[in-house]
C-alpha positions in Angstrom: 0.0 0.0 0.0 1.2 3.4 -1.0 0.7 5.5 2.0 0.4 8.7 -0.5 -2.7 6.7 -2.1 -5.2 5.8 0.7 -9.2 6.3 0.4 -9.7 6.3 4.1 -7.4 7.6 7.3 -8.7 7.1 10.3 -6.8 8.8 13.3 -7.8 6.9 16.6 -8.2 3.5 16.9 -10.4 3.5 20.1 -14.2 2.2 20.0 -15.5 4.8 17.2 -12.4 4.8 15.3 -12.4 1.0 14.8 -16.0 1.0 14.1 -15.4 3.2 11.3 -12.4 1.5 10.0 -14.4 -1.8 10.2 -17.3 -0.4 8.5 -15.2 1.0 5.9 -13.5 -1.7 5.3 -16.7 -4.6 5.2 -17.9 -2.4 2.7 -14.9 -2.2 0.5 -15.6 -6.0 -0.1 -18.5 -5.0 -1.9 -19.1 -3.8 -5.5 -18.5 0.2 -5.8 -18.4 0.0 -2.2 -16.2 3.3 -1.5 -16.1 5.5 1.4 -19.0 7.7 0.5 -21.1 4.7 2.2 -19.0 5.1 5.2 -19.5 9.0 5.2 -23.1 8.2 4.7 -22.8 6.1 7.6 -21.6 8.4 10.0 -23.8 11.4 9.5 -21.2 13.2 7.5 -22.4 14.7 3.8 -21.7 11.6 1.7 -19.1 12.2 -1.2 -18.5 10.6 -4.6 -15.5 8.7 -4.4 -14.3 6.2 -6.8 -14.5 2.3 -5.9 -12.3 1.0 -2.9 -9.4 -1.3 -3.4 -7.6 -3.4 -1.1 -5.4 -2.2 1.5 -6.8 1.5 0.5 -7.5 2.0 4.8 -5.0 2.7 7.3 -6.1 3.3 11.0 -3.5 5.4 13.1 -3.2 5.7 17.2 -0.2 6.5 19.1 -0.8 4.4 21.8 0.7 0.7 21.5 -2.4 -1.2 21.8 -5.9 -0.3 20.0 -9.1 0.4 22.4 -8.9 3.4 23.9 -9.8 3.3 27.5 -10.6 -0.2 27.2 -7.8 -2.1 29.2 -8.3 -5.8 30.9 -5.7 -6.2 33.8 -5.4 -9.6 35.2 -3.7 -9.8 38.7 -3.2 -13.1 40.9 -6.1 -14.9 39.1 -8.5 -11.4 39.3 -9.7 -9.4 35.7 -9.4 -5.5 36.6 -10.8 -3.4 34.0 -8.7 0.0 33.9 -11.4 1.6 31.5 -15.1 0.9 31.3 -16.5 -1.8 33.4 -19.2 -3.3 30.7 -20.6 -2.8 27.5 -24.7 -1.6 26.8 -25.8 -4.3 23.7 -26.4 -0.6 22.0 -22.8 0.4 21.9 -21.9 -3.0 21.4 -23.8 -3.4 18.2 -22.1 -1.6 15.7 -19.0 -3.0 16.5 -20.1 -6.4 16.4 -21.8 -6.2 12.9 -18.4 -4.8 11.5 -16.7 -7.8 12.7 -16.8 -10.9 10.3 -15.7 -12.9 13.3 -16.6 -11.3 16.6 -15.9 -12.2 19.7 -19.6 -13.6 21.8 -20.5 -11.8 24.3 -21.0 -12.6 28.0 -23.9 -11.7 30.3 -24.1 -10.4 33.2 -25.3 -13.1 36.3 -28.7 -13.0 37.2 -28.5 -11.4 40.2 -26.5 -8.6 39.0 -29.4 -7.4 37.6 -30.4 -5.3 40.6 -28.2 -3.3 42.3 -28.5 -0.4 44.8 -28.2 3.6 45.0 -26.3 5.2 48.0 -28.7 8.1 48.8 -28.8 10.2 52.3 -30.9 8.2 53.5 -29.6 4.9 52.8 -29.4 2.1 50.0 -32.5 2.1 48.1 -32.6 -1.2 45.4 -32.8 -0.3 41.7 -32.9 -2.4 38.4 -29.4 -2.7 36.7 -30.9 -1.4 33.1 -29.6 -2.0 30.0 -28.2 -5.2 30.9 -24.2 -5.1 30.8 -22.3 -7.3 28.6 -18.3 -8.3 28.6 -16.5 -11.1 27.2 -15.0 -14.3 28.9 -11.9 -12.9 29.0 -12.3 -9.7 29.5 -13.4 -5.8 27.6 -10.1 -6.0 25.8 -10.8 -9.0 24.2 -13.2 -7.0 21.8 -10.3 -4.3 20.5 -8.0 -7.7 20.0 -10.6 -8.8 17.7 -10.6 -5.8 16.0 -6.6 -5.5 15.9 -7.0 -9.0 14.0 -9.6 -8.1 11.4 -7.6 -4.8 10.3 -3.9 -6.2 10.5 -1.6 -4.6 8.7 -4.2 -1.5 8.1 -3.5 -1.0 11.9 -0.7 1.4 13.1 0.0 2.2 16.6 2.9 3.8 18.3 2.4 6.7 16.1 1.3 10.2 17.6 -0.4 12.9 14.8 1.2 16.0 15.1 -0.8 18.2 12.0 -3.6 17.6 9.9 -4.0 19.9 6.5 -6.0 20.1 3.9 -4.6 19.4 0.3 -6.0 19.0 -3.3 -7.9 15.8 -3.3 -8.0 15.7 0.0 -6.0 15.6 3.1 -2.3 15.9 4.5 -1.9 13.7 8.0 1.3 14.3 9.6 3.2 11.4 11.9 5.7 12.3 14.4 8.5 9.9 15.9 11.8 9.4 14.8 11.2 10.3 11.1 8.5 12.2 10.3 5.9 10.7 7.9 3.1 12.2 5.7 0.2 10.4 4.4 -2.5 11.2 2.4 -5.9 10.1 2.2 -8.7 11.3 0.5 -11.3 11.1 3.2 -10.0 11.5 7.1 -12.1 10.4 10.2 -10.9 11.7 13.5 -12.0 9.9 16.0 -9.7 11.4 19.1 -10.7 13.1 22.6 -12.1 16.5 21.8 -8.8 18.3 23.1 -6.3 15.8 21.2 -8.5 16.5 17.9 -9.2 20.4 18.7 -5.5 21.1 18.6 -5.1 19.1 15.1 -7.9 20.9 13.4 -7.2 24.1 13.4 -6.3 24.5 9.6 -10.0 23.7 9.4 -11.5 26.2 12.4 -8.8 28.5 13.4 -10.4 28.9 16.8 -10.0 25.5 17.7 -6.8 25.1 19.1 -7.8 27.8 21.8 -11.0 26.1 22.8 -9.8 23.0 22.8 -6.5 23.9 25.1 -8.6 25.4 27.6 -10.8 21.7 27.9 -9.8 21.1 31.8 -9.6 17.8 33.2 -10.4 15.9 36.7 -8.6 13.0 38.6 -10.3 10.2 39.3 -8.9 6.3 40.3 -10.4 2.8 40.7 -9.2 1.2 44.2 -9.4 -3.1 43.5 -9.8 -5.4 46.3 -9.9 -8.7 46.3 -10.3 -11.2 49.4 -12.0 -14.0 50.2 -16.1 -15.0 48.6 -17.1 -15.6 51.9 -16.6 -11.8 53.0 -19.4 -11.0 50.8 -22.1 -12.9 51.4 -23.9 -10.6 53.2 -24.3 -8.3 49.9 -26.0 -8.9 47.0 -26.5 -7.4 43.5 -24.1 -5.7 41.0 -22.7 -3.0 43.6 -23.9 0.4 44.8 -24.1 3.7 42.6 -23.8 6.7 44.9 -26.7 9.2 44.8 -25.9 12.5 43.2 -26.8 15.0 46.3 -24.9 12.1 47.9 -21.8 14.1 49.8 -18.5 12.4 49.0 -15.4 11.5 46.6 -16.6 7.9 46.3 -19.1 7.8 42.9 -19.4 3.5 42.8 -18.7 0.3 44.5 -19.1 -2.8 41.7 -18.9 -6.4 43.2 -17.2 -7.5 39.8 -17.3 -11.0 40.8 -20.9 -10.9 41.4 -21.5 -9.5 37.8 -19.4 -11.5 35.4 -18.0 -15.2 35.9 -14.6 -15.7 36.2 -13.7 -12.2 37.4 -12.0 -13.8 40.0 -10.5 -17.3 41.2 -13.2 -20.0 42.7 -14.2 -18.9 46.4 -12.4 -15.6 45.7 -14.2 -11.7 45.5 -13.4 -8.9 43.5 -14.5 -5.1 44.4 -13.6 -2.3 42.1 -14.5 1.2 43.7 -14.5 4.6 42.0 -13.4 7.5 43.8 -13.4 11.6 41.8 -12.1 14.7 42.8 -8.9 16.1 45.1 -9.3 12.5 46.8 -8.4 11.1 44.3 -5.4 12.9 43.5 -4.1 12.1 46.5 -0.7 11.1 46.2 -0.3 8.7 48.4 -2.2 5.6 47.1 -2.6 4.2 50.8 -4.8 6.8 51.8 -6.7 6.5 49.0 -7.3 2.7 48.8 -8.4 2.8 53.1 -10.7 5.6 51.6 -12.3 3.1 49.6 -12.1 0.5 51.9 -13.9 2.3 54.6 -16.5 3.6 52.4 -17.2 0.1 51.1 -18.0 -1.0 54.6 -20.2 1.5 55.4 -22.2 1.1 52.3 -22.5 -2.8 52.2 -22.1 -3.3 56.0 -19.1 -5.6 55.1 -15.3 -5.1 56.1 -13.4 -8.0 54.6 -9.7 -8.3 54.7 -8.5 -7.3 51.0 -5.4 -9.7 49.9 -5.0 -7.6 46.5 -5.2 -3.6 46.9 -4.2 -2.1 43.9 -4.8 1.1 42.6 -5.5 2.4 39.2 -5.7 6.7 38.6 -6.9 8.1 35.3 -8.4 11.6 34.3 -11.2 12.5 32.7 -12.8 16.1 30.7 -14.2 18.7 32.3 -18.1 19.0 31.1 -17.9 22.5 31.2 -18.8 25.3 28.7 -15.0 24.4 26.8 -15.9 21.3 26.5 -19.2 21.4 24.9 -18.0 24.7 22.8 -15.2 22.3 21.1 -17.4 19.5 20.3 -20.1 21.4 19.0 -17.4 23.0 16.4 -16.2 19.8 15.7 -19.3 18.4 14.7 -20.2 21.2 12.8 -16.4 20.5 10.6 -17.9 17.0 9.4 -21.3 19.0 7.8 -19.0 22.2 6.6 -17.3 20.2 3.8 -16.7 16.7 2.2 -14.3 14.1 3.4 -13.7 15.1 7.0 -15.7 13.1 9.2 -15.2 14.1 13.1 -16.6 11.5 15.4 -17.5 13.1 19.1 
């Protein structure tokens, strides 16, 4: 493949950027199949393009491993997931249908399907609605499908550092050792708002401004794992906490109690969520007997945890920069043809 000769670039190769590469590249297989049906897939102005070829797709990521936020740990026989806990069948669907050999998904265990919300006054029960859905081995077994069905369309390790528009279409610039151009005659970006607000600005000069000021907040998942018969007096998928409910902690899930397998026979797996200054605390100690104590109070169970591990992340800012740079970079997929911005 000539890399100064591709139909479709995708930059991103987390859940909407391999669903776009995928669908992209199931229709290729078809007659004058081009990627006008996957701009008419996406909501984007479709354009007339000439028929696909083969190996016409490249999908680029600097991280080294495709997904996104979806990461499956496993520690001393326990699954942690580092990203999103479970899958809704909605998201799960177009992903699925762009996969000529997906991975089946697993449902959740029956009594997962109720769970509780931490309020004031106490835990109140509540349905667990839409079920959630994994995979025997874990969330990351879905971007590992995906990794195998794109193969050498698939490039990771490779950070963008400019987008520009060019005759024909577009100018995609790679950093790294040696710098690398490709071109591509339709581009999807499919990268957090602030990584894609500061590549666009050749298309909306304002942009890079809005999309710098997009602030973010700590937040980290305390695991802990002990011993099955710790837990039996809870039931249900965990406890969601209330939102006039006062404190950092935001979720307790009883993983184990959700999935099978998320932990060894006669074992339990907790994974809590705690936001805000707490969890930028930087002494993970203090932050994992945070969770610990909350736990007990909210289950009315205080098990000795043999794994205590803790996993910190950040997340955007909803605020007014936020929702200013998304709105402009939807309105760059209906202000021309061939850039398609997924947000």
């Amino acid at each position: 493949m000539s890399d100064s000769d591709l139909e479709v670039l995708v930059l991103g190769a987390g859940g909407r950027g391999l669903t776009a590469a995928l669908q992209f590249a199931a229709a290729a297989t078809t007659p004058r199949a081009s990627a006008a049906a996957l701009a008419g897939a996406s909501s984007a102005a479709p354009t007339p393009q000439p028929p696909a070829g083969p190996g016409r797709l490249l999908v680029v990521d600097a991280a080294p491993a495709p997904g996104g936020a979806i990461r499956t740990q496993r520690t001393n026989g326990y699954v942690c997931e580092l990203g999103p806990f479970a899958f809704a069948p909605a998201d799960l669907a177009p992903l699925l249908a762009a996969l000529s050999q997906a991975p089946t998904p697993l449902p959740c265990l029956p009594a997962a399907r109720r769970g509780w919300l931490r309020t004031p006054a106490g835990n109140l029960p509540v349905p667990v609605d839409p079920e959630p859905l994994t995979f025997r081995t874990g969330n990351e077994e879905l971007p590992q499908a995906c990794r195998r069905a794109l193969g050498p369309a698939l490039r990771l390790g490779r950070a963008v550092t400019a987008i520009a528009p060019v005759a024909g279409g577009f100018r995609v610039t790679l950093g790294g050792e040696a710098l690398t151009d490709l071109t591509s005659r339709t581009l999807h970006v499919a990268l957090p708002a602030a990584a894609a607000g500061a590549l666009l600005g050749a298309f909306d000069p304002a942009l890079p401004d809005v999309a710098g000021r997009i602030a973010t907040a700590p937040g980290a998942f305390a695991f802990l794992g002990g011993d099955a018969a710790s837990t039996a007096g809870f039931a249900g998928y965990g406890v969601l906490a209330a939102a006039d409910l006062p404190g950092p902690v935001r979720e307790a899930i009883c993983c184990s109690h959700v999935f099978a397998g998320r932990a060894l026979a006669g074992r339990c797996l907790w994974r809590v969520e705690i936001a805000g200054p707490a969890a930028a605390d930087a002494d993970d100690e203090a932050v994992l007997a945070l969770a610990e104590r909350t736990l007990a109070d909210w289950t009315g169970i205080a098990p000795t945890f043999g794994l205590r591990k803790l996993h910190r992340f950040a997340t955007p800012v909803a605020d007014g920069a936020l929702v200013e740079a998304e709105a402009r970079l939807r309105e760059l997929s209906r202000r021309g043809p061939g850039l398609v911005v997924h947000v």
